[in-house]
Each structure stands twice: as C-alpha cells, then as structure tokens.
FIDREN-208722 format. One record per atom (N, C-alpha, C): atom name; residue number from 1; x, y, z. Coordinates in steps of 0.2 Angstrom, whole numbers. Each point is the difference from the previous one (the first is absolute). Layout:
<atoms>
 torfi milum    xx    yy    zz
    CA   NUM     X     Y     Z
...
</atoms>
This chain:
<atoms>
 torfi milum    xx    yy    zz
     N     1  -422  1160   572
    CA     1     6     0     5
     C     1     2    -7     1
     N     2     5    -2     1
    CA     2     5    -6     1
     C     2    -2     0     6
     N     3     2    -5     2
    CA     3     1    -1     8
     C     3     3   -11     1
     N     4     5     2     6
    CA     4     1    -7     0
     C     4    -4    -5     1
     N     5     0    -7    -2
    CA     5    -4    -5     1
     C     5     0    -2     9
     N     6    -5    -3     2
    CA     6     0    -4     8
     C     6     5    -6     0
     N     7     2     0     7
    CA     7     1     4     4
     C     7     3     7     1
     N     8     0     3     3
    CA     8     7     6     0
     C     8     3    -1     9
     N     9     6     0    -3
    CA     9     4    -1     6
     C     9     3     6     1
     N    10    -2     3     6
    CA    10     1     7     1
     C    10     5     0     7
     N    11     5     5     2
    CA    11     4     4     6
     C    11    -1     6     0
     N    12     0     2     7
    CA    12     0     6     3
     C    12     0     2     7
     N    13    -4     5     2
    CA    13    -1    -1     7
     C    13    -6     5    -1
     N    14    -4    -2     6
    CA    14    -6     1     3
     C    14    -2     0     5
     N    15    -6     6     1
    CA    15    -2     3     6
     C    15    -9    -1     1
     N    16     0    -3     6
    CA    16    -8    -5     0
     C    16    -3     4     6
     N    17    -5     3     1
    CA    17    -3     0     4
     C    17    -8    -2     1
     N    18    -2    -3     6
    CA    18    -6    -4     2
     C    18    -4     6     4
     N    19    -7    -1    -3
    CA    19    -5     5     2
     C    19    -7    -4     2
     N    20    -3     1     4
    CA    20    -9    -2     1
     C    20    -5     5    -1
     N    21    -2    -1    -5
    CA    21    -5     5    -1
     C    21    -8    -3     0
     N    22    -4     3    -1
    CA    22    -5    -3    -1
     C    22    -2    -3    -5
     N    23    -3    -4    -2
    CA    23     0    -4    -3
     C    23    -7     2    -8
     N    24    -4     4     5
    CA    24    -3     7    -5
     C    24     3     3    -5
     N    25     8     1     1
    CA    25     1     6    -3
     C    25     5    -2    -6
     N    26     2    -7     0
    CA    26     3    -5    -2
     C    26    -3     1    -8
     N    27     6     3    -5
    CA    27    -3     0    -8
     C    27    -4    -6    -2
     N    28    -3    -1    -5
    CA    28    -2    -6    -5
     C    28     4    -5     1
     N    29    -3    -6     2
    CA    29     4    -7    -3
     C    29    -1    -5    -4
     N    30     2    -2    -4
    CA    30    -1    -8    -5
     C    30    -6    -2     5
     N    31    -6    -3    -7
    CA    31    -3    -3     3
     C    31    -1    -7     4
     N    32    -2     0     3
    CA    32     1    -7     7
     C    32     7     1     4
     N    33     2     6     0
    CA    33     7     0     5
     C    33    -2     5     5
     N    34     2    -2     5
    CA    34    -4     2     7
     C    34     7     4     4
     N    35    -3     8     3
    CA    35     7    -1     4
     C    35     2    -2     7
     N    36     8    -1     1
    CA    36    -1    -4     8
     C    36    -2     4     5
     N    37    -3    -1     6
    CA    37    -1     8     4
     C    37     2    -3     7
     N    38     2     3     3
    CA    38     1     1     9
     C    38    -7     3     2
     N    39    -3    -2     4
    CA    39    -6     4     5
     C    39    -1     5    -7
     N    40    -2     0    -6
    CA    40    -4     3    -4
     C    40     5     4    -4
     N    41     6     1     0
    CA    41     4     3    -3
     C    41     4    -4    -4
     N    42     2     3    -7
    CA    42     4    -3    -5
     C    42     6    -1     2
     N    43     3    -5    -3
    CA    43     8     2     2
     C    43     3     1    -9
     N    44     3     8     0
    CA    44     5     1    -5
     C    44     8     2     2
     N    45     2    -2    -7
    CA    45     8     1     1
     C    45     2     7    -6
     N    46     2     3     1
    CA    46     3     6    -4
     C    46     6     0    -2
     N    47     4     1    -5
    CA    47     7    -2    -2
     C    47     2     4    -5
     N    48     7     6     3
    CA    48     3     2    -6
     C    48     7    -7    -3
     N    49     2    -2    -4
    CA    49     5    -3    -2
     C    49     5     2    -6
     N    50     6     0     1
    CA    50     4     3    -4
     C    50     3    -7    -5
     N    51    -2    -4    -5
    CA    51     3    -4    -3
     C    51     3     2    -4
     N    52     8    -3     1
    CA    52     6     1     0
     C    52     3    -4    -8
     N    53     7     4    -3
    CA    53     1    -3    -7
     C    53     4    -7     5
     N    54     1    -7    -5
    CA    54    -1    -5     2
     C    54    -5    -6    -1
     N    55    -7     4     2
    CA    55    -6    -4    -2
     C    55    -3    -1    -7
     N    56    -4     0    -2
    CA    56    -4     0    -7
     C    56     2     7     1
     N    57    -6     3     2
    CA    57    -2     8    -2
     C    57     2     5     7
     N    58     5     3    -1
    CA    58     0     5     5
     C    58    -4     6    -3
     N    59    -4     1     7
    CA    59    -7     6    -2
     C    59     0     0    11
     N    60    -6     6     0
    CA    60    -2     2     7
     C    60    -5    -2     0
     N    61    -6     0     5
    CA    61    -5    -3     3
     C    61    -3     3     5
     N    62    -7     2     1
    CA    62    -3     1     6
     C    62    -7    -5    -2
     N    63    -2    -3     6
    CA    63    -5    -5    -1
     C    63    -4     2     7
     N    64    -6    -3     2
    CA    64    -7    -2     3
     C    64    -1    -4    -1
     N    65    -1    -5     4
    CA    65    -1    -7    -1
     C    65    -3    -3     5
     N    66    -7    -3     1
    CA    66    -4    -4     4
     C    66     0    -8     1
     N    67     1    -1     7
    CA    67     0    -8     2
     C    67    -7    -1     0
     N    68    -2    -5    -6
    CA    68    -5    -3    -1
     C    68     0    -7     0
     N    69    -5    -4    -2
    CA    69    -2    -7     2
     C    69    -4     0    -9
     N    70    -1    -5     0
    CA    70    -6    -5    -7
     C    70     1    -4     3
     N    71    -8    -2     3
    CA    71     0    -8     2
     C    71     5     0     5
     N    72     3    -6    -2
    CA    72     6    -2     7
     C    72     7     3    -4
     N    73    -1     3    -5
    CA    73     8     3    -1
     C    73     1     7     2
     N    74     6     2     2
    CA    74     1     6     4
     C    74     6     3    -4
     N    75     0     5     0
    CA    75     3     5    -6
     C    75     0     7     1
     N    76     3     4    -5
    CA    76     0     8     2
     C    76    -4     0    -8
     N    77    -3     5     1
    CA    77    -3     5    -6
     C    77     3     7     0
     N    78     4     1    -7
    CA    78     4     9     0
     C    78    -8     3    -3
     N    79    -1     4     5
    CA    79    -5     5    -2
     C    79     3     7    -4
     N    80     5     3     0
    CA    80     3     6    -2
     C    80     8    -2    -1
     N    81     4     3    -5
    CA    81     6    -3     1
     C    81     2     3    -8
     N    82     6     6     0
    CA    82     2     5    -4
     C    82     7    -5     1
     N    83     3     1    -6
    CA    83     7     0    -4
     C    83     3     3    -3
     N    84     7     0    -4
    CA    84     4     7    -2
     C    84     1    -3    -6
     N    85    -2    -9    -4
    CA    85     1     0    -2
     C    85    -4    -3    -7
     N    86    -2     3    -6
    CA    86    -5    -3    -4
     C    86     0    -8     0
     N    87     6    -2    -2
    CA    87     0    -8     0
     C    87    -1    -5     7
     N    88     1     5     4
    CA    88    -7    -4     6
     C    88    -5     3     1
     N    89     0     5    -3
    CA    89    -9     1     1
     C    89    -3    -7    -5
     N    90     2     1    -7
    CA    90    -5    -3    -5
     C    90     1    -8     2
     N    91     6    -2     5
    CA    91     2    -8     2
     C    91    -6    -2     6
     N    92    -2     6     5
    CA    92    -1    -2     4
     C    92    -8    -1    -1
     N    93    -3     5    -4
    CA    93    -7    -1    -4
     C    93    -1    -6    -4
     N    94     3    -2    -4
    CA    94    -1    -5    -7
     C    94     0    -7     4
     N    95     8     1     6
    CA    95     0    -7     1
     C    95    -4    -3     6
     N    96    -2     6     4
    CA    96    -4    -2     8
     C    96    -3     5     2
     N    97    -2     3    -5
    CA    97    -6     4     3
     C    97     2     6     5
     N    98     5    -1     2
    CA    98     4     7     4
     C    98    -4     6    -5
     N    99    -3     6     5
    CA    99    -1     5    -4
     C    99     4     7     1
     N   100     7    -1    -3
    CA   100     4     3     3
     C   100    -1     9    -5
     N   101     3     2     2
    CA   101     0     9    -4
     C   101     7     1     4
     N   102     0     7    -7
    CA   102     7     2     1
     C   102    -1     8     3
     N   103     7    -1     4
    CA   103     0     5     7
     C   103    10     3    -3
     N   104    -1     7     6
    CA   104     9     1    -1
     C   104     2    -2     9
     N   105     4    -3    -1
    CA   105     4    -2     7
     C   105     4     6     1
     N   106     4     0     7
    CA   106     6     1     5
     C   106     0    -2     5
     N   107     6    -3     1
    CA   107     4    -6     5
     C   107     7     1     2
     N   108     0    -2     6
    CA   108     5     2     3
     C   108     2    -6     4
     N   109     3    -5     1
    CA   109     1    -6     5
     C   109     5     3     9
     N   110     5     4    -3
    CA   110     5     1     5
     C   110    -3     8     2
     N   111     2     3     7
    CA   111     0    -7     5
     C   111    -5    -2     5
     N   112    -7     1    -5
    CA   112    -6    -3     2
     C   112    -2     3    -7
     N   113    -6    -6     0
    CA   113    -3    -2    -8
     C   113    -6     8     0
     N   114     1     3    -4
    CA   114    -5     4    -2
     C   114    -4     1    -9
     N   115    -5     0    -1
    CA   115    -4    -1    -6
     C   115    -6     4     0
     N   116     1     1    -7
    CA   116    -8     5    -1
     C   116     0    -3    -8
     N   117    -7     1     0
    CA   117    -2    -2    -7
     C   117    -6     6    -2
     N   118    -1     1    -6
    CA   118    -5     5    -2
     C   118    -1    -2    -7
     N   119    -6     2    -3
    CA   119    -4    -3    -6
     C   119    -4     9    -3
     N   120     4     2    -4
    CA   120    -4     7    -4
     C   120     2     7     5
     N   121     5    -2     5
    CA   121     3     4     6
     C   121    -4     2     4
     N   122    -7    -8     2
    CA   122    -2     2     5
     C   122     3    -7     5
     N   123     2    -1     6
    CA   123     2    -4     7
     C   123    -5    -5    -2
     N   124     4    -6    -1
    CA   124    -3    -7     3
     C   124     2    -3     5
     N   125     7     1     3
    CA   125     1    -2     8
     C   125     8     2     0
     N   126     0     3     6
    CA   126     5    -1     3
     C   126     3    -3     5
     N   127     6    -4     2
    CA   127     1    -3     6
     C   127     7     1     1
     N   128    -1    -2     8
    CA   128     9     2     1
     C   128     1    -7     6
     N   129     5    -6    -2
    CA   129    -1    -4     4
     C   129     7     1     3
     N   130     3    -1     8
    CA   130     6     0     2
     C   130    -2    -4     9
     N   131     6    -1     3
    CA   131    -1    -1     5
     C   131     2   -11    -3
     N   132     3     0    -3
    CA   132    -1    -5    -3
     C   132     5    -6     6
     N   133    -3    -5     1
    CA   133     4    -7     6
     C   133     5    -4    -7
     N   134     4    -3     6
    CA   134     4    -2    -6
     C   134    -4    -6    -2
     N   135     2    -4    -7
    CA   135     0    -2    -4
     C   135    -2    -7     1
     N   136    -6    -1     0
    CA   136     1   -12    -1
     C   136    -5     0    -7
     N   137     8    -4    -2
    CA   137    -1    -4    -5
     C   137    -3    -8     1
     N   138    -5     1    -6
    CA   138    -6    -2     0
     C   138     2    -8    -2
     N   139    -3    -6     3
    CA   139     5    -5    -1
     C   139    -4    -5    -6
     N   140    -4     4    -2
    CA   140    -2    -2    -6
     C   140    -7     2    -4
     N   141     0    -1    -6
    CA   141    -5     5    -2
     C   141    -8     1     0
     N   142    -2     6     1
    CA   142    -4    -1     2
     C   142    -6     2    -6
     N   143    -5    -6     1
    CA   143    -4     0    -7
     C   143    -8     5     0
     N   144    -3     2    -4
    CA   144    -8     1    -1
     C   144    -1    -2    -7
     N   145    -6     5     3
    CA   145    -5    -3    -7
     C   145    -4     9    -2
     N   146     2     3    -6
    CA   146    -4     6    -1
     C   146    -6    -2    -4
     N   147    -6     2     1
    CA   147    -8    -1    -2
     C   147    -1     8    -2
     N   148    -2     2    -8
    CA   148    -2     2    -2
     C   148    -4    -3    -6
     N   149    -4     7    -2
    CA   149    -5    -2    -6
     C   149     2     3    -7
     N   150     0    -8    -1
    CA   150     3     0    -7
     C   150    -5    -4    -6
     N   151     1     6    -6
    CA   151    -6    -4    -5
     C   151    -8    -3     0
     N   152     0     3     8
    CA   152    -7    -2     2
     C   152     2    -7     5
     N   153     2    -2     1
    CA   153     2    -6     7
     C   153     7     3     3
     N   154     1    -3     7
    CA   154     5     2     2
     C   154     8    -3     0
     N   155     3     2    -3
    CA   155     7    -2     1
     C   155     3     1     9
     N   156     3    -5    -2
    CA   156     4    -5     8
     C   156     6     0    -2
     N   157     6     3     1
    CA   157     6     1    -2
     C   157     4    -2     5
     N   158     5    -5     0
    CA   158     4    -1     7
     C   158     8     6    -1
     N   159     0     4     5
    CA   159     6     3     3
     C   159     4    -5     4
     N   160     8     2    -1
    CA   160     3    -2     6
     C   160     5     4     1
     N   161     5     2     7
    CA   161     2     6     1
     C   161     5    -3     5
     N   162     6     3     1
    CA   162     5    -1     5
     C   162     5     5     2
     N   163     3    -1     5
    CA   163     3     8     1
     C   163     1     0     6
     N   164     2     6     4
    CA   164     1     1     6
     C   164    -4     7     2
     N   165    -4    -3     4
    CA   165    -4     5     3
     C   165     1     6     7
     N   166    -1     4     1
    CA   166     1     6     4
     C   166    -7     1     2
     N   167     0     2     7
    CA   167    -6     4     3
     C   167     1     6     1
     N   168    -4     4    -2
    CA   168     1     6    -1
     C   168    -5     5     3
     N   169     0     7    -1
    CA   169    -6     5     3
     C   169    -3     5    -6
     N   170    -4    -3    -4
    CA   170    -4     3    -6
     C   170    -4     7     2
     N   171     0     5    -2
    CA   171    -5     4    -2
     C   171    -1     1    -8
     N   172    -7     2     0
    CA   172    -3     2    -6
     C   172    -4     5    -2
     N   173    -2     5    -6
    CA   173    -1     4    -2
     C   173    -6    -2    -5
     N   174    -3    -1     0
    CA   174    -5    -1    -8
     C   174    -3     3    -2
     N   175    -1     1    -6
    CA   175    -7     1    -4
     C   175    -2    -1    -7
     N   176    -3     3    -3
    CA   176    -3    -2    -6
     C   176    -5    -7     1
     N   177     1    -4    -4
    CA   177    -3    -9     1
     C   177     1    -3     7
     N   178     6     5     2
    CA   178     0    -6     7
     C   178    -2     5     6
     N   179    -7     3    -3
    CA   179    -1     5     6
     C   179    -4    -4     5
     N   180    -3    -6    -2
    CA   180    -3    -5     5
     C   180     5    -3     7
     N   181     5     2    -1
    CA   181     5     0     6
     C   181    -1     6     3
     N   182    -1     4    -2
    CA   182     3     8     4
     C   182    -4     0     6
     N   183     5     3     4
    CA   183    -2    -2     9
     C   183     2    -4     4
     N   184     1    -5    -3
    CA   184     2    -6     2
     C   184     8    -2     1
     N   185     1    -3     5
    CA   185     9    -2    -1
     C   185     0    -8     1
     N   186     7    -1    -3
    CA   186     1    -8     0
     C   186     2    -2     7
     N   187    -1    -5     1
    CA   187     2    -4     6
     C   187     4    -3     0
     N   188     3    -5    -5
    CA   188     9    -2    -2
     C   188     2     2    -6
     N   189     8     0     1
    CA   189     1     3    -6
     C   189     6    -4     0
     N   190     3    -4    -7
    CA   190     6    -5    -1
     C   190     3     4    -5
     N   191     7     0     0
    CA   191     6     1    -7
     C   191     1    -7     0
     N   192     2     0    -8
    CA   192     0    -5    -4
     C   192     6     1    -5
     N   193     9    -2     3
    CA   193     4     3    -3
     C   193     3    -4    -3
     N   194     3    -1    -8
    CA   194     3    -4    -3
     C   194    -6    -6    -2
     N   195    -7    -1     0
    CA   195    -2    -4    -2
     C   195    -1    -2    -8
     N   196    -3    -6     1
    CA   196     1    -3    -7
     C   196    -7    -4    -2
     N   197    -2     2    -6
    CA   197    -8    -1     1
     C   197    -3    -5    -8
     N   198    -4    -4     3
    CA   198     1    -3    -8
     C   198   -10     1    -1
     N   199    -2     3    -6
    CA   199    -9     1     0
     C   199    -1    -2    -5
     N   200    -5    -5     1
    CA   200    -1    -5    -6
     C   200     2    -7    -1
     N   201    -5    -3    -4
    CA   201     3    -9     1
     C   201     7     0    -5
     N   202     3    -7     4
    CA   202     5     1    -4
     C   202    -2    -4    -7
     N   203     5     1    -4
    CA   203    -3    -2    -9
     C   203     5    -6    -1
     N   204    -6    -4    -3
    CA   204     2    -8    -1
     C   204    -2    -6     7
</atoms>
C-alpha cells in the first residue's frame, strides 16, 4: 500500500470532546508513558473529523486519544482510532505507530455535526455536537507532541493545528473498543471548523 511521505498536511473540520475517567480503565500505553489524571482520573479527548479534499488525504476519523506525560514531556496517546481510508491506515502504522483500522463512516456538518462510525456493522460511536458559540479564531498555532510505540521505543511526533474553534454541546453513543467509555459523558466539547493541520516533522 502507498501512502504519502511525513509530514501530511491535512484540512477539515473537527469534533473533540473531553472526558475524566478513571484512570483504571485507560487502554495500554507505550512504555514509560504515564497518563495525566485530575484527583485519579484520566483526562481523554474523543474526536470524529471529516478531512476535507485540499489537504494530502481526504478520509474520515474517529479517534481516543489519552493525555499522557514521559518523564517531563506531555503529550496525547491514540489508543483506538478507525479511518475510511487504506492509505491512512497503512501511513498512520508504518510512520508513528498510530494503530488505525478501517470503519464505514456518516456525517453530516449542517445544521449540527452528526457522525456514526461502524466496523463489520457493529457501532463504534456515535455523536451529535450542536449548540455551537460563535467562532474565535485561534491567534496562532497550536502545537503537540503524539507518543506512541513504535518498533519497540516510542515515537515523539510534533502536530501543529489552527483554525477557528466553537464551543459546543456533545453527546455520545459507544461501543465496541470504545466500550471503556460507556456510561460516562464528556464534560467539554469544542468544533473545529475549517482547520488546517500539519502531522509530522517537516522534511529537510
């Protein structure tokens, strides 16, 4: 399978929601990566994203993703995280350890974002975000670091992201892999509309 070379510079729009869970129930992480916690619970962020034609690859997304630490650096780890697209499955494995699997999406943006994903036509999440504030644009970009286990040590991947962000009112539906949520609801929830996202170092 093909897939472009690092960086990918990607556009779309995106739906994030923040959850505290326990820290218990938190999948597997790289070793030595620790996850962040409030009074004993993890902090995860959940995200359907629609990338749009424009960028390298237009494909869909739903991800799980954990605020962790190594040592003094602080970062997210995707625990779970389906795409529609072979060339970012086999991109997001080979290059960073992302261990992405393919799902069938539907999406709807107007006139609230609604998304469902499913893998063998059983539910992996559904969410419906509306209720959205208007719009601040973000005055400049905003950077991480993704830690994931790669090859047997961890790859350290710099993201960076800009766009204008919304506050919004998330509900969600899960299951399958991401049954470690169910019961549980998020406590923020942001749109991410027209953003522009670069993942991976740049070359040269």
């Amino acid at each position: 399978m093909d897939y472009p070379p690092e960086p990918w510079d990607l556009r779309g729009h995106g739906y994030v929601s923040l959850w505290l869970v326990p820290a218990g129930v938190v999948p597997s992480l790289p070793p030595g990566v620790r996850p962040v916690t409030l009074f004993g619970r993890a902090v995860v962020a959940t995200a359907f994203v629609d990338y749009l034609p424009g960028g390298l690859l237009p494909y869909h997304e739903l991800l799980a993703a954990v605020a962790v630490r190594q040592g003094g650096r602080f970062g997210l780890t995707i625990t779970d995280i389906w795409v529609d697209s072979p060339a970012s499955r086999e991109g997001g494995r080979e290059l960073w350890g992302i261990p992405k699997e393919l799902a069938e999406f539907a999406v709807r943006h107007e006139p609230s974002f609604t998304g469902g994903a499913t893998a063998d036509g059983a539910l992996l999440a559904e969410a419906r975000v509306g209720g959205l504030s208007p719009g601040l644009k973000l005055p400049f970009p905003v950077r991480g670091t993704v830690l994931q286990a790669l090859r047997g040590a961890v790859a350290q991947t710099p993201v960076r992201a800009a766009g204008t962000v919304h506050l919004g009112v998330g509900t969600w539906r899960v299951g399958g892999a991401l049954g470690w949520l169910r019961g549980r609801r998020p406590f923020l929830t942001v749109a991410a509309r027209d953003f522009a996202m670069r993942f991976g170092p740049r070359r040269g």
